[in-house]
C-alpha positions as CSV (number, residue, x, y, z in Angstrom):
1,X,53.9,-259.0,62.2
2,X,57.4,-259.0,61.6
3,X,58.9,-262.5,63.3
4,X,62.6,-263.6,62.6
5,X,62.6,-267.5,62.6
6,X,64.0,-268.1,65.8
7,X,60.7,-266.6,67.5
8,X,58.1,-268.1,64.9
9,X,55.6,-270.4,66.4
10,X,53.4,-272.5,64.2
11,X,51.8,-275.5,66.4
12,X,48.2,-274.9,66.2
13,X,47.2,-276.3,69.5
14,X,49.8,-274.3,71.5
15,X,48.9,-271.2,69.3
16,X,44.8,-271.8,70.4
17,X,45.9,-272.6,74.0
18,X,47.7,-269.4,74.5
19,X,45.1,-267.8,72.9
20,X,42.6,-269.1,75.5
21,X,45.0,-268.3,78.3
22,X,45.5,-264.9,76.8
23,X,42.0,-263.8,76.0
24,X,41.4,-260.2,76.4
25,X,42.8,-259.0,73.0
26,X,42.7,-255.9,70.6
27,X,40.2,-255.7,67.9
28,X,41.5,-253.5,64.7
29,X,40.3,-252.3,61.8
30,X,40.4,-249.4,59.6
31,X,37.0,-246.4,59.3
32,X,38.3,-244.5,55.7
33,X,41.7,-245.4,56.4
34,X,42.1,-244.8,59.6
35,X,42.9,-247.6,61.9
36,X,40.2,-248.0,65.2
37,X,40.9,-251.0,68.2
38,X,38.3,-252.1,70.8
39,X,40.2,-254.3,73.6
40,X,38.1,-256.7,74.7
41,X,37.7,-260.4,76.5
42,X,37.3,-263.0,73.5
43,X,35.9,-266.6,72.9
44,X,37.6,-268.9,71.0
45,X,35.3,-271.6,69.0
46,X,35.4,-274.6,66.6
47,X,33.2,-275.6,64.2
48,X,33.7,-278.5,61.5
49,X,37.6,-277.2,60.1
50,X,37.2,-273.5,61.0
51,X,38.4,-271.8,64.1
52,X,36.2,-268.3,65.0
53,X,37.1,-265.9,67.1
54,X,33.7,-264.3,69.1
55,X,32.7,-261.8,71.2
56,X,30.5,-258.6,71.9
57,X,30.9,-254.9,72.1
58,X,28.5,-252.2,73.0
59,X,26.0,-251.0,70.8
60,X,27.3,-247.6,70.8
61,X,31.4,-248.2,69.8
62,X,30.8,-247.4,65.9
63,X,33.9,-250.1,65.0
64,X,31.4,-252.8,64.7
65,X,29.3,-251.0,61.8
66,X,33.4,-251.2,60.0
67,X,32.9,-255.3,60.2
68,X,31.1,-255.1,56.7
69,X,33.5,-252.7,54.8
70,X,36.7,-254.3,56.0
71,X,38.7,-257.1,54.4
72,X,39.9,-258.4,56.8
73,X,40.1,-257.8,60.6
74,X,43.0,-258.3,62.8
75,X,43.0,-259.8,65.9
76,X,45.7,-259.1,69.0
77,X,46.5,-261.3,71.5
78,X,49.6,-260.3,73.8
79,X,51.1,-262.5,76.5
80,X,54.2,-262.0,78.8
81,X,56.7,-259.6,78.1
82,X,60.0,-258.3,79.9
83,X,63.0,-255.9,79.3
84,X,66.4,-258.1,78.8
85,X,69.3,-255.9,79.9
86,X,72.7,-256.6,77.3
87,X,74.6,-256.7,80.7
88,X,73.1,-260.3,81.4
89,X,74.7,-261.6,78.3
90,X,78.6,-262.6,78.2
91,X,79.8,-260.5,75.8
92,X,78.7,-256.7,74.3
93,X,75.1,-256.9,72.7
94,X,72.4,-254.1,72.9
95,X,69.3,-254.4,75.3
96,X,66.2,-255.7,74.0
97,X,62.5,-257.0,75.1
98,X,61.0,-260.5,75.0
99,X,57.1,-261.1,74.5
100,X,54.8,-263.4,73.2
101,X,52.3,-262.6,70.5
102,X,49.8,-263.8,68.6
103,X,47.9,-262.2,65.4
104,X,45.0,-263.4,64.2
105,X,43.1,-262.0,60.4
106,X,39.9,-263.1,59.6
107,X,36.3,-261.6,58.1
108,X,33.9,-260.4,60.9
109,X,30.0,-260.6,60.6
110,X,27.4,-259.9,63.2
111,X,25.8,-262.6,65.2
112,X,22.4,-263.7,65.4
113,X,20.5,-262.6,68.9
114,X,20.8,-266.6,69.3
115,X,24.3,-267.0,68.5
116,X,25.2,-263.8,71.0
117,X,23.5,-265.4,73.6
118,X,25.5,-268.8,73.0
119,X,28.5,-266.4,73.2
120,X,27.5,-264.8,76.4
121,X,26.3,-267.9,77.8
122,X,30.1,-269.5,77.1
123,X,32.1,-266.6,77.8
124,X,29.9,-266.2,81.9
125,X,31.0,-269.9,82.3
126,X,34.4,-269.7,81.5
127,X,35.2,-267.0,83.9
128,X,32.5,-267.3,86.4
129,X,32.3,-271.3,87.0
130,X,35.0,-271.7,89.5
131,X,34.0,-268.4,91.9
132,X,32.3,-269.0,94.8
133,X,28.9,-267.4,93.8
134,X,29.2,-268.0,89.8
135,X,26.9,-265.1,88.0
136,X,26.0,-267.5,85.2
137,X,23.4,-266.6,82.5
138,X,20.3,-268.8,84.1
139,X,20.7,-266.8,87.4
140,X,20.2,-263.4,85.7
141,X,16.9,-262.8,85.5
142,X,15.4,-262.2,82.0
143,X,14.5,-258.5,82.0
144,X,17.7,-257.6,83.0
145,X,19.4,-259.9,80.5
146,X,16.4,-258.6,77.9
147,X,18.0,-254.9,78.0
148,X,21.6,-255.5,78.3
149,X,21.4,-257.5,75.0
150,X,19.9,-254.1,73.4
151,X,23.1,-252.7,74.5
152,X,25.5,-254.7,72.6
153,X,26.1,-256.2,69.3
154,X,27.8,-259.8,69.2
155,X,30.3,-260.5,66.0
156,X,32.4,-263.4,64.9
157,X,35.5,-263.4,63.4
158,X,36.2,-266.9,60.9
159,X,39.6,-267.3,61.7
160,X,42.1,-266.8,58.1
161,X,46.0,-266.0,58.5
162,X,47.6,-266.8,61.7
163,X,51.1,-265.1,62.9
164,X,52.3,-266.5,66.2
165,X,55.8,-265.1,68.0
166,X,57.3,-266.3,71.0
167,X,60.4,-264.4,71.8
168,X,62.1,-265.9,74.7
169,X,65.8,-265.6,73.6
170,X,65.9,-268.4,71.9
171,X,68.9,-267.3,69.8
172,X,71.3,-266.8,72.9
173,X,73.7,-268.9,73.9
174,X,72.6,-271.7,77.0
175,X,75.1,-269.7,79.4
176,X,73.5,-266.5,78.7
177,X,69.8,-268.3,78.9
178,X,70.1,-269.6,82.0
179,X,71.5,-266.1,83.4
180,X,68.8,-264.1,82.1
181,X,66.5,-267.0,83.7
182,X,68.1,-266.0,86.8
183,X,68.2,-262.1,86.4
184,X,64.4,-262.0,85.7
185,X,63.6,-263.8,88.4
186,X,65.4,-261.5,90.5
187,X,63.9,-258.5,88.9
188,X,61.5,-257.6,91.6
189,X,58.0,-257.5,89.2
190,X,55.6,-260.1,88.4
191,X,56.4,-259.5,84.5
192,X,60.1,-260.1,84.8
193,X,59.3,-263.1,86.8
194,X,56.3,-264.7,84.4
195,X,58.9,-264.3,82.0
196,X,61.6,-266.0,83.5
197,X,58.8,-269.1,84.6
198,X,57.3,-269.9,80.6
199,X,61.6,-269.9,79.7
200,X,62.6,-272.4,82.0
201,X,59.4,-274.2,81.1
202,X,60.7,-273.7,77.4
203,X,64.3,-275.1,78.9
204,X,62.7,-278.2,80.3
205,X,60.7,-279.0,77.6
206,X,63.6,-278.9,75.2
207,X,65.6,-281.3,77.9
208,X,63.0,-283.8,77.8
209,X,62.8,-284.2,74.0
């Protein structure tokens, strides 16, 4: 991923936390030279010094059985994004679009009927814990958790190269910041206005340092 260095984020923590917020993601790798993506909802775990990225898809998708044959795999996570119209700026620019991004490469292998259970075990908790009737994997009753776990393969991804962009026109001037702040907020969609919330929270931050 191309990143100029005003966007380039390397703080680990806040690359892993957005990753956690953000983690339904895009799974890519290449089938005789062709590229192939799975988008899919994504665990994020530690163990000793390495990070792994884990998660399952069914059986059937054939980009699993690519795990073996590929390099390396890339990971997509995508956050906020908005357009940025050159009319909010204070002098003649050209339009452009702020996002935030993360890519992550690692080496994929296939998990142990254990470890996918681990996985699934995690993943039910982290999304089902604070609903008012939580479907958690000791509620599901074994036969049914038997032949959906003959219906998917579990993989994990050991965690190699990360590439991190946040771009949040940071290379404006404050005038113009603070207007396109204001414009987004305006905008009329929860996009504009999620972006216009994590830049003032960027704003602040920088204010209190």
């Amino acid at each position: 991923m191309y990143i100029p260095k005003y966007f380039k984020i390397t703080n680990v923590d806040e690359i892993w936390g957005f990753v956690q917020k953000n983690s339904f993601g895009t799974i890519v790798t290449t089938e005789q030279g062709k590229p192939i993506a799975t988008h899919l909802p994504l665990g994020l775990n530690k163990k000793g010094d390495d990070y792994y990225i884990t998660g399952h898809m069914a059986y059937g998708n054939p980009q699993w059985r690519t795990f073996e044959t590929c390099e390396d795999v890339l990971i997509m996570f995508q956050g906020s994004h908005a357009y940025i119209s050159s009319s909010w700026y204070g002098h003649e620019e050209v339009p452009t679009w702020n996002y935030q991004a993360v890519h992550v490469y690692g080496k994929a292998s296939i998990l142990e009927k254990d470890e996918l259970i681990e996985e699934l075990t995690t993943m039910l908790k982290k999304y089902e814990e604070d609903r008012e009737n939580p479907v958690l994997w000791d509620k599901l009753s074994p036969d049914l958790l038997e032949r959906e776990l003959k219906g998917i393969v579990g993989f994990k991804i050991k965690v190699g190269e990360i590439q991190a962009a946040y771009k949040l026109s940071q290379n404006r001037n404050e005038t113009d910041y603070i207007n396109i702040i204001d414009k987004l907020q305006n905008e009329g969609n929860p996009d504009s206005k999620q972006m216009a919330e994590i830049m003032e929270k960027r704003l602040k931050n920088i204010a209190q340092k």
